[in-house]
C-alpha positions, 0 to 999 in steps of 0.5 A: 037577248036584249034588243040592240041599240039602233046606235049600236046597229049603224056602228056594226051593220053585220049585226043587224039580223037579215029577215028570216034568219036565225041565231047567228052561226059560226061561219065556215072557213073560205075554201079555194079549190084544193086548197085549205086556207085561212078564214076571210081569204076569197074562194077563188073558183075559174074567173070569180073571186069574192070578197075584193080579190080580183077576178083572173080572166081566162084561168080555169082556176087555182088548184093547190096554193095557199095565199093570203087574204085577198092576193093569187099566186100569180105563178100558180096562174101562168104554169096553165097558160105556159102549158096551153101555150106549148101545147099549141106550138108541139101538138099539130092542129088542123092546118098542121095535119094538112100540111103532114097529109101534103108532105105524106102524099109527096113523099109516096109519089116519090118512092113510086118514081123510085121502085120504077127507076130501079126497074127501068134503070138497071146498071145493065140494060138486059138484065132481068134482074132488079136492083136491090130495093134501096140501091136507087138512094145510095148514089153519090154524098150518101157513101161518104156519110155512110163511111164516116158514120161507119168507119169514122173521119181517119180510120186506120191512119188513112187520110189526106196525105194518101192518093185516092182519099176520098176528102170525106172531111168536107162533110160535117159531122152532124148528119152522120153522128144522127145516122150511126146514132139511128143505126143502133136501133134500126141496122140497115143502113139505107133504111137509117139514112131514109127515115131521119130524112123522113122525120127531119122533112115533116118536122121542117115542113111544120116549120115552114108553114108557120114561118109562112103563117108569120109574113102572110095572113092568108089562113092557107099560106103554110100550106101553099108554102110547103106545097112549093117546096115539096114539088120544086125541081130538087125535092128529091133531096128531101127524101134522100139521105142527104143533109138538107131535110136535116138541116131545114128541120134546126134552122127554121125552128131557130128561125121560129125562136127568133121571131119569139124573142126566145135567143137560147133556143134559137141559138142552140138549134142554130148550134146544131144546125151548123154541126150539119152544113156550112150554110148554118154560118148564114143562118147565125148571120141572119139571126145575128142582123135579125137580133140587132133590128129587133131587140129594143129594151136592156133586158132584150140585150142580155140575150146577146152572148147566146148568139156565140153558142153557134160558133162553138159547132164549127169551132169543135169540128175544126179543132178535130181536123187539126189534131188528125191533120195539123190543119184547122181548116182541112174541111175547107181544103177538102172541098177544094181538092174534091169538088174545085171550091176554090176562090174564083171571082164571082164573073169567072165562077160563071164563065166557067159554068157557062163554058161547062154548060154550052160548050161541049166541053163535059157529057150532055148529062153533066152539061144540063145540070151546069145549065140548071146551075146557072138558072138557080143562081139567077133565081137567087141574085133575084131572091136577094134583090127582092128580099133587100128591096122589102127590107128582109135584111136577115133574110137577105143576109142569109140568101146573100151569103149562101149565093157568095159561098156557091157563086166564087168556086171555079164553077157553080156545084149543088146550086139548084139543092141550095134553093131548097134551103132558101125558106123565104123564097117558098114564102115569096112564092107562097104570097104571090100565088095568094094574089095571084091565082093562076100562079100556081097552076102554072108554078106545078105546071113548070116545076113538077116535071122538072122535079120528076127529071131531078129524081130520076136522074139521082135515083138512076145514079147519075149527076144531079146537082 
């Protein structure tokens, strides 16, 4: 081949043959991995990319997809983030399983302080026979869920309009649809009943702790959190077949999603929340006054009307109840008929439980708890104050709410079981006790023997709250 020109050299520097090198060869197409395509695009391999396409930081790569010459498709790029990232929040991680270890070592304390109140509380005391193995969490709201799970709201005509109705229409339907939806793959009931407050409770306790992690940076935050709730005076509730594990196990989920700014999933656990208890209302209010502090731009604002899914749970239920009894809000008026909820002012509310509690006026048993009702709503005015104080405003929207709804019945009912779902309160705490040292020791010294108090006071079948 003729020597090239030195002119034609420095118009096409490609052609200037490297030192050592050969004739030229035909070079190979570009190759990405896994995928074929065309000559001149970059070979994109982990975070490299040659020939002028920007490197991608953190992409383990680009498996699958034609591009163009020189441009990634950033789509293909954030399917594996997406995926690491939901694999965090479902998989549990350390800090998750020492969670999931506290809540299982709670859980088997309870169950032992069980199987002993069935053998040291028989119905009879000179028995020597003991009660069935699961007769100690068959006490009180559990048979009225397990009636409308079984039979239904109204079965063969029977309703309010009879003497002796037992108002099961003032529980919500959520609780008993999961357990007749349980029921079908596991036929004891009792057992049913336990183990969706079982799942319910670890799923609510996972929540809790990275709640917690949100407002406190100390790594053991969720954890202390958790452990506050788990031995607070009413934890029997959480083991028990009642509503509030169920409840926790939505509600702080959606409080999750709201931190997240992700307003579909937030609303929708809400929507289920609120098919469980009342109190799901509050939830919606809170996430309602958390939306409007939060959201700054146009787009943020377009997930507004998903704050009204919620309203449809209440909506559904109420429109039932009219069709069975020509009344919208049956539930409501069931409350008043069964446990005395109806619209007293705040100051006459706690005169009457006072009377209740230090007047020899019910049995002793009954007088302690309307004692331990009055102590839980001074927790909660308090709770409140400090919440608005911090400028919690969801928080204490919520708080607020649940304590006006238990604080204007005739007297104070179940008080004590709804600082269970008081979560910023187990935060509260949490963060004190990180500042404090002491505080815990003394927080277990106080509230595990009145824990224990609760559970056998519910397991032997007397009142409880």
């Amino acid at each position: 081949m003729p020597a090239l020109s030195s002119r034609l050299r420095r118009k096409h520097p490609s052609l200037t043959p490297r030192p050592g090198a050969g004739p030229r060869q035909r070079s190979a197409p570009a190759r990405t991995a896994g995928t074929a395509v065309e000559a001149g695009t970059a070979r994109v391999v982990g975070t490299a990319a040659e020939v002028g396409t920007p490197s991608i930081a953190g992409t383990p790569g680009v498996a699958g997809t034609a591009t163009e010459a020189g441009t990634v498709d950033r789509s293909s790029l954030l399917r594996p983030r997406q995926a690491v990232r939901w694999r965090r929040r479902l998989v549990p991680g350390p800090a998750d399983r020492e969670v999931l270890w506290l809540y299982l070592l709670t859980r088997a304390g309870i169950w032992a302080t069980a199987y002993c109140t069935r053998w040291l509380f028989p119905d009879d005391r000179k028995t020597p026979h003991v009660a069935d193995l699961f007769a100690p969490w068959q006490q009180w709201d559990w048979g009225h869920f397990l009636h409308i799970a079984r039979d239904g709201y109204f079965p063969g005509q029977a309703g309010p309009w009879m003497n002796g109705w037992d108002n099961r229409e003032a529980f919500f339907p959520g609780f008993p649809l999961v357990l007749r939806a349980v029921h079908t793959v596991v036929p004891h009931w009792a057992t049913a009943g336990l183990l969706i407050s079982f799942v319910s409770g670890a799923v609510a306790v996972l929540a809790l702790a990275r709640v917690a992690r949100l407002y406190l940076p100390d790594g053991n935050a969720g954890r202390r959190a958790v452990l506050f709730l788990l031995l607070s005076p009413c934890a029997i509730f959480l083991a028990a077949g009642y509503t509030e594990a169920l409840f926790l196990a939505l509600a702080l989920p959606a409080w999750l999603a709201a931190h997240r700014q992700n307003w579909p999933a937030a609303a929708a656990l809400a929507c289920l929340a609120c098919t469980v208890r009342v109190s799901g209302l509050f939830l919606v209010a809170a996430l309602a006054v958390h939306f409007a502090l939060t959201v700054r731009t146009r787009r943020q604002w377009r997930a507004l009307p998903w704050l009204a899914l919620p309203a449809l749970a209440p909506l559904v239920y109420s429109w039932y109840l009219h069709l069975h009894t020509g009344d919208w809000m049956a539930w409501k008026h069931a409350q008043e008929r069964g446990w005395y909820r109806d619209f007293h002012a705040p100051w006459e509310a706690w005169q009457n439980t006072w009377h209740a509690a230090f007047e020899e006026s019910l049995p002793t048993g009954y007088a302690l708890m309307s004692q331990a009702e009055l102590l839980a709503m001074v927790v909660g005015i308090l709770l409140a104050g400090v919440l608005a104080r911090q400028r919690r405003w969801p928080e204490a929207v919520y708080v607020g709410l649940s304590l006006w709804a238990l604080g204007t019945s005739y007297w104070y009912t179940s008080i004590p079981r709804a600082t269970l779902l008081w979560w910023p309160l187990w935060i509260l705490l949490a963060g004190w006790s990180l500042r404090t040292p002491r505080f815990t020791t003394m927080y277990l010294c106080l509230t595990a023997p009145l824990m224990t108090v609760f559970a056998v006071t519910f397991l032997s079948g007397r009142w409880a709250g």
